[in-house]
C-alpha positions in Angstrom: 2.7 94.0 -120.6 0.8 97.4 -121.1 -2.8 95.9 -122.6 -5.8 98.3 -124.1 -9.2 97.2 -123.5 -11.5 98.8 -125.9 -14.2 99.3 -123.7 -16.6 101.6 -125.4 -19.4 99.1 -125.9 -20.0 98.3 -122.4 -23.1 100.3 -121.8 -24.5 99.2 -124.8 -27.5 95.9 -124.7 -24.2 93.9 -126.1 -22.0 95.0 -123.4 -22.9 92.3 -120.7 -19.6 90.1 -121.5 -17.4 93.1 -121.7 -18.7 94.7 -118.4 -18.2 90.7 -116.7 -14.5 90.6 -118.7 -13.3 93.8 -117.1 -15.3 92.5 -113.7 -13.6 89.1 -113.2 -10.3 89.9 -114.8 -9.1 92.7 -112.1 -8.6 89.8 -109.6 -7.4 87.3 -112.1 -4.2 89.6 -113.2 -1.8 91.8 -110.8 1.0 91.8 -113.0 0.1 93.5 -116.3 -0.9 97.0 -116.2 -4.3 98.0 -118.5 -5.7 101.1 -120.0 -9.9 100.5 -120.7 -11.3 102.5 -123.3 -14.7 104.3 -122.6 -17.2 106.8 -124.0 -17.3 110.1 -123.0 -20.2 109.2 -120.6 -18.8 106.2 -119.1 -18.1 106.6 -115.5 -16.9 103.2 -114.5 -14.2 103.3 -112.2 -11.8 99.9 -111.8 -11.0 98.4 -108.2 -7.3 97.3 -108.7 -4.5 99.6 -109.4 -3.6 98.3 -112.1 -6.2 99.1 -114.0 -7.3 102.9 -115.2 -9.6 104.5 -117.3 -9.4 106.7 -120.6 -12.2 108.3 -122.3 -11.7 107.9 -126.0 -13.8 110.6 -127.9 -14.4 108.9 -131.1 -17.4 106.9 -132.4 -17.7 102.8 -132.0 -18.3 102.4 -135.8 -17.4 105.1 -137.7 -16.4 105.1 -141.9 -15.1 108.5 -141.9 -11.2 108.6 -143.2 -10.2 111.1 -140.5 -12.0 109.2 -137.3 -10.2 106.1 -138.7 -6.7 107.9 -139.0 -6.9 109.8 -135.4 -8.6 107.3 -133.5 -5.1 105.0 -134.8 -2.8 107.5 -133.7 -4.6 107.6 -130.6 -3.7 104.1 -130.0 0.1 104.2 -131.0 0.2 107.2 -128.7 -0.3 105.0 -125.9 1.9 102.7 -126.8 0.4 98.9 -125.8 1.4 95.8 -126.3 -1.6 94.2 -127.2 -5.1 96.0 -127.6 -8.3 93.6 -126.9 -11.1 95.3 -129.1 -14.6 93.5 -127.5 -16.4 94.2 -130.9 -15.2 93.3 -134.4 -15.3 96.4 -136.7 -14.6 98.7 -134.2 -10.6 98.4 -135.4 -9.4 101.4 -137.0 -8.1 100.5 -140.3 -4.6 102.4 -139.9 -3.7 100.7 -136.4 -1.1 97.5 -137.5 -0.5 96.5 -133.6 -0.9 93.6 -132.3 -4.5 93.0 -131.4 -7.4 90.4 -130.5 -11.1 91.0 -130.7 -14.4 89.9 -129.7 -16.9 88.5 -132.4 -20.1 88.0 -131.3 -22.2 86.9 -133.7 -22.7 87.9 -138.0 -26.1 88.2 -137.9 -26.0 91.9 -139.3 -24.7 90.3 -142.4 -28.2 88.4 -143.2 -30.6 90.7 -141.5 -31.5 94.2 -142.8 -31.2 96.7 -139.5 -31.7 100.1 -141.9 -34.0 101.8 -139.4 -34.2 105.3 -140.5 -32.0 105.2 -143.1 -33.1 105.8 -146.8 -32.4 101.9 -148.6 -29.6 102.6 -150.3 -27.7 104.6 -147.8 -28.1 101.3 -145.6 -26.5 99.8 -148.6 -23.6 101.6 -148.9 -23.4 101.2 -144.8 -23.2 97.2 -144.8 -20.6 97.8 -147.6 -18.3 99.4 -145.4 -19.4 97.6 -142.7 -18.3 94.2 -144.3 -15.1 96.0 -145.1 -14.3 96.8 -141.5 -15.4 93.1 -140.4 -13.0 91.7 -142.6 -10.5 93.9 -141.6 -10.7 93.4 -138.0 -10.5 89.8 -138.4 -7.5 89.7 -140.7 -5.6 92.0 -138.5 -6.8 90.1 -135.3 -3.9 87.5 -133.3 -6.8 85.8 -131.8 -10.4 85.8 -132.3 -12.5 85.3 -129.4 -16.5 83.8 -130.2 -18.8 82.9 -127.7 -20.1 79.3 -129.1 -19.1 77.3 -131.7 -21.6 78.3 -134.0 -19.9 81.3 -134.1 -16.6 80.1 -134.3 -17.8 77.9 -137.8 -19.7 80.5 -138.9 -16.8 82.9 -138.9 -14.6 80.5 -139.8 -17.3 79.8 -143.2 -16.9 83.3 -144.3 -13.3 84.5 -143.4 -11.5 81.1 -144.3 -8.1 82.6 -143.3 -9.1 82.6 -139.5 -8.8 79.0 -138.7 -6.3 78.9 -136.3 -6.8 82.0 -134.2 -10.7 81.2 -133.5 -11.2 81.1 -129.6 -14.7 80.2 -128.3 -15.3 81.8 -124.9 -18.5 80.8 -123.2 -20.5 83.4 -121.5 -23.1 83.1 -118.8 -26.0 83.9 -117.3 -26.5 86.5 -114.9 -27.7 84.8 -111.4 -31.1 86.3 -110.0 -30.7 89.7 -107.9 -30.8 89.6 -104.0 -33.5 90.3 -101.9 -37.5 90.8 -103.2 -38.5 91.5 -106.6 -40.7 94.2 -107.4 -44.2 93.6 -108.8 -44.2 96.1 -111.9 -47.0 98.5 -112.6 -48.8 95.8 -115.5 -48.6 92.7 -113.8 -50.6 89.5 -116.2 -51.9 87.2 -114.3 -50.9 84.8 -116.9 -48.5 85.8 -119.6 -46.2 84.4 -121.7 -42.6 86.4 -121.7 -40.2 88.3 -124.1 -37.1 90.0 -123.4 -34.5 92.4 -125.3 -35.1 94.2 -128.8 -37.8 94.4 -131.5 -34.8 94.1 -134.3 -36.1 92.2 -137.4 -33.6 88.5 -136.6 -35.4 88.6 -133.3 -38.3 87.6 -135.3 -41.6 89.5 -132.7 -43.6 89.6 -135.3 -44.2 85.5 -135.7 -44.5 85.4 -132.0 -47.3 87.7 -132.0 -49.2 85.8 -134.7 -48.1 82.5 -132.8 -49.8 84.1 -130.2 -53.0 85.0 -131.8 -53.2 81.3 -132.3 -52.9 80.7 -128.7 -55.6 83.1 -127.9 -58.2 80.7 -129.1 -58.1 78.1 -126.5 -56.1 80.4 -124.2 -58.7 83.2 -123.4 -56.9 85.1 -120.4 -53.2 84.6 -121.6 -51.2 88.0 -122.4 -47.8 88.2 -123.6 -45.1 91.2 -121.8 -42.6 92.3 -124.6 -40.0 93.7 -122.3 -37.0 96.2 -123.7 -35.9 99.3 -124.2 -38.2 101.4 -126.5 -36.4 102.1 -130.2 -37.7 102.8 -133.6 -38.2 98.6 -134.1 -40.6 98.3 -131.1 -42.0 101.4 -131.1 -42.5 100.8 -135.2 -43.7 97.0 -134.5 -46.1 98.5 -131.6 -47.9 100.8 -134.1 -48.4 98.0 -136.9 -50.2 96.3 -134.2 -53.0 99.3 -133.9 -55.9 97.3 -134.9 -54.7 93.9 -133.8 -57.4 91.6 -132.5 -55.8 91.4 -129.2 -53.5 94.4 -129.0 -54.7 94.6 -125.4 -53.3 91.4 -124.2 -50.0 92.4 -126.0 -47.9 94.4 -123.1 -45.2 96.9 -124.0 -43.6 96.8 -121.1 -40.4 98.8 -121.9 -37.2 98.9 -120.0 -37.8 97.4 -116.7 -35.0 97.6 -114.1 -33.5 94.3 -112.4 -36.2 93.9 -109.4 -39.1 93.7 -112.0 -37.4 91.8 -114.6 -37.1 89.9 -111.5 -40.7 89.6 -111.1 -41.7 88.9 -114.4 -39.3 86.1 -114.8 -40.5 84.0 -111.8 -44.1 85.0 -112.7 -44.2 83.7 -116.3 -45.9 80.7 -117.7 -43.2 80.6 -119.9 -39.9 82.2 -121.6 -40.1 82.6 -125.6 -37.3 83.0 -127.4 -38.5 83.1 -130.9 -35.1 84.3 -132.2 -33.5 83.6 -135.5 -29.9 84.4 -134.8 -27.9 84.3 -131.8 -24.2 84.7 -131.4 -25.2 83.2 -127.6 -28.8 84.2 -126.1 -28.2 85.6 -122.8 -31.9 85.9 -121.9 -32.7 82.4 -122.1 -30.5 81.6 -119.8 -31.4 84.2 -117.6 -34.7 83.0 -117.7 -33.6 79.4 -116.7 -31.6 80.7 -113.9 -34.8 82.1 -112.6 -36.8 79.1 -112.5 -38.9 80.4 -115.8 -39.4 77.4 -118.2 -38.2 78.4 -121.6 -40.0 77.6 -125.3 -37.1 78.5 -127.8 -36.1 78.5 -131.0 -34.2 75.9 -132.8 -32.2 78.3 -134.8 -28.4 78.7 -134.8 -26.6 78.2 -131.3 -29.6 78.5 -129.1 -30.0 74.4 -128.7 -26.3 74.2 -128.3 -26.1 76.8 -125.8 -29.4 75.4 -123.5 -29.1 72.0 -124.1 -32.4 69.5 -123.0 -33.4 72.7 -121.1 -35.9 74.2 -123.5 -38.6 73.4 -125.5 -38.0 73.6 -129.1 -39.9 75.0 -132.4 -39.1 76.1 -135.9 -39.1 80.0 -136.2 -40.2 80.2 -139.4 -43.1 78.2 -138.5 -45.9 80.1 -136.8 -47.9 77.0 -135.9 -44.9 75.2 -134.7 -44.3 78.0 -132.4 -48.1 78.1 -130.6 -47.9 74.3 -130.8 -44.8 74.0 -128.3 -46.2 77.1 -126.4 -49.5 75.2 -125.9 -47.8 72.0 -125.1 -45.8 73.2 -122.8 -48.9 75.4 -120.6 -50.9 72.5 -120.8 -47.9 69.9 -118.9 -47.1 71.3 -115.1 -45.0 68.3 -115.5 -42.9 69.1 -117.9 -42.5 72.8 -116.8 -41.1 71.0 -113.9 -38.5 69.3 -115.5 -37.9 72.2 -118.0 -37.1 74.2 -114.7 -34.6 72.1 -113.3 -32.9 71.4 -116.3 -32.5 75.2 -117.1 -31.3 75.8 -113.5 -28.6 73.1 -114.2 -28.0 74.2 -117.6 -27.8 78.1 -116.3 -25.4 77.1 -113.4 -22.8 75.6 -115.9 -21.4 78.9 -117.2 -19.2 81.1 -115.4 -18.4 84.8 -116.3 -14.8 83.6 -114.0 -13.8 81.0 -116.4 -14.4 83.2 -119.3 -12.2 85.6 -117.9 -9.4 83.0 -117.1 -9.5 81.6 -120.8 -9.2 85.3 -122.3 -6.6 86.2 -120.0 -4.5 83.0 -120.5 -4.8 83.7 -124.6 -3.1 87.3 -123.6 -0.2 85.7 -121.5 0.3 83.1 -124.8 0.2 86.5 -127.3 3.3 88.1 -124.9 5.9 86.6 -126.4 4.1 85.7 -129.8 
């Protein structure tokens, strides 16, 4: 069986479980051969020889007629028997093969993401971005989801999906080898953030949870670590006369030795999120010993089970109040720790990769 991957997402901050699929899949299958998809500026080279590369010169999302219709020949040019997209809406609307693809989460249906773009342009966008989402999953054999909010949730809004809903687990990524290193701003105590400033990620109550916690808590700082874009580099000028903009660290994108450090350092985790399709960092955290305060929203309590501390994200107060409880307790940052390493050691990147590949062996002859 000749299968596509589409690829192109896999440097992207979503990318993780595509990187891991291609990762632990080369060992798992000999037998079929597979052409990955990858931007222009991918350079990622497969170990087995069963696998090769392709650059593919068109654009992840894209609304334009004449992307869409080229970027489907391209496919029926190379002639597969199944093609595995690892982001719903990335389907070009002409291309009728047989196909599965990767859902992650909806949250770009609830939350406004316009960033530069004029209001009603953004409008239009999530127009034809609904369109493609709704193509992709009618099209789709199988639909793969990593939890099973995701899998109700999708199932909610596309009711024709039912049967072809596949939840995937991911996992967390297990701490680096050898020493971490200590980053130029190093708190000595400092609560932790990590990953984007976008609006369902909901920094801006986490900040004013933390103002709270400033009051009893004179020498606590919080690291927002992440990549700088226009949300946290829009979010860090609203904070210009902030009370305590100088205990509010903008650390930007650290590399994997001092994410390292700042995980093991931490008084504490905070996921303040209001949508997940999984939460990745969380479980990171956990994995590195780093107690985590979360939010109770969507699948993050099914996802890290007893291992977290819980709030209400639209509750400011709620939010400082578990904080607080949980700086005050050594006790029950104890427990928290060895829960989350429990918790974090229950996934496997493997496993995911075995369920996806065995979904491609039933689609053969289906």
């Amino acid at each position: 069986m000749h299968i596509v991957i589409d690829a192109r997402i896999r440097q992207a901050s979503t990318g993780r479980p595509v990187d891991r699929l291609l990762e632990y899949l080369q060992p798992l299958d000999t037998k079929n051969n597979y052409t990955v998809l990858l931007e222009k500026d991918d350079h990622w080279k497969p170990a087995a020889k069963n696998f090769k590369t392709l650059a593919c010169p068109y654009p992840i999302f894209s609304f334009n007629p004449l992307n869409q219709l080229t970027l489907s020949l391209f496919l029926y040019r190379l002639r597969p028997d199944l093609v595995h997209f690892t982001l719903t809406g990335q389907q070009p609307i002409f291309y009728f093969g047989k196909q599965t693809t990767f859902t992650h989460d909806l949250t770009m249906l609830r939350f406004v993401r316009a960033g530069r773009l004029p209001s009603w342009l953004h409008v239009v966008r999530m127009w034809g971005y609904r369109f493609l989402l709704w193509q992709s999953h009618r099209k789709a054999r199988r639909i793969f989801v990593p939890t099973e909010y995701v899998r109700d949730d999708v199932y909610k809004n596309y009711l024709f999906t039912r049967r072809r809903i596949v939840v995937t687990l991911e996992a967390a990524e297990p701490p680096i080898a050898g020493p971490s290193k200590q980053p130029e701003v190093t708190p000595e105590r400092f609560l932790l953030y990590v990953g984007s400033a976008f609006p369902h990620k909901n920094i801006e109550r986490l900040i004013e949870a933390f103002g709270v916690l400033k009051v009893k808590n004179t020498g606590l700082k919080l690291v927002l670590a992440g990549k700088r874009e226009y949300h946290s580099k829009q979010l860090e000028k609203s904070l210009k006369n902030h009370p305590y903009k100088e205990d509010i660290v903008f650390a930007g994108f650290v590399d994997e030795a001092e994410l390292k450090w700042y995980y093991t350092h931490a008084a504490a985790y905070v996921f303040p999120s209001l949508s997940e399709g999984f939460g990745l960092p969380g479980l990171e955290a956990m994995a590195h010993g780093c107690p985590v305060a979360s939010s109770n929203a969507t699948c993050l309590p099914e996802v890290q089970k007893d291992a977290a501390e819980y709030f209400n994200p639209e509750d400011v107060n709620d939010i400082a109040t578990v904080i607080q409880k949980l700086l005050n307790s050594p006790k029950r940052r104890q427990e928290l720790i060895a829960r989350g390493k429990k918790v974090a050691g229950s996934y496997s990147w493997k496993r995911m990769a075995e369920q996806t590949l065995a979904i491609f062996r039933e689609l053969e002859f289906g």
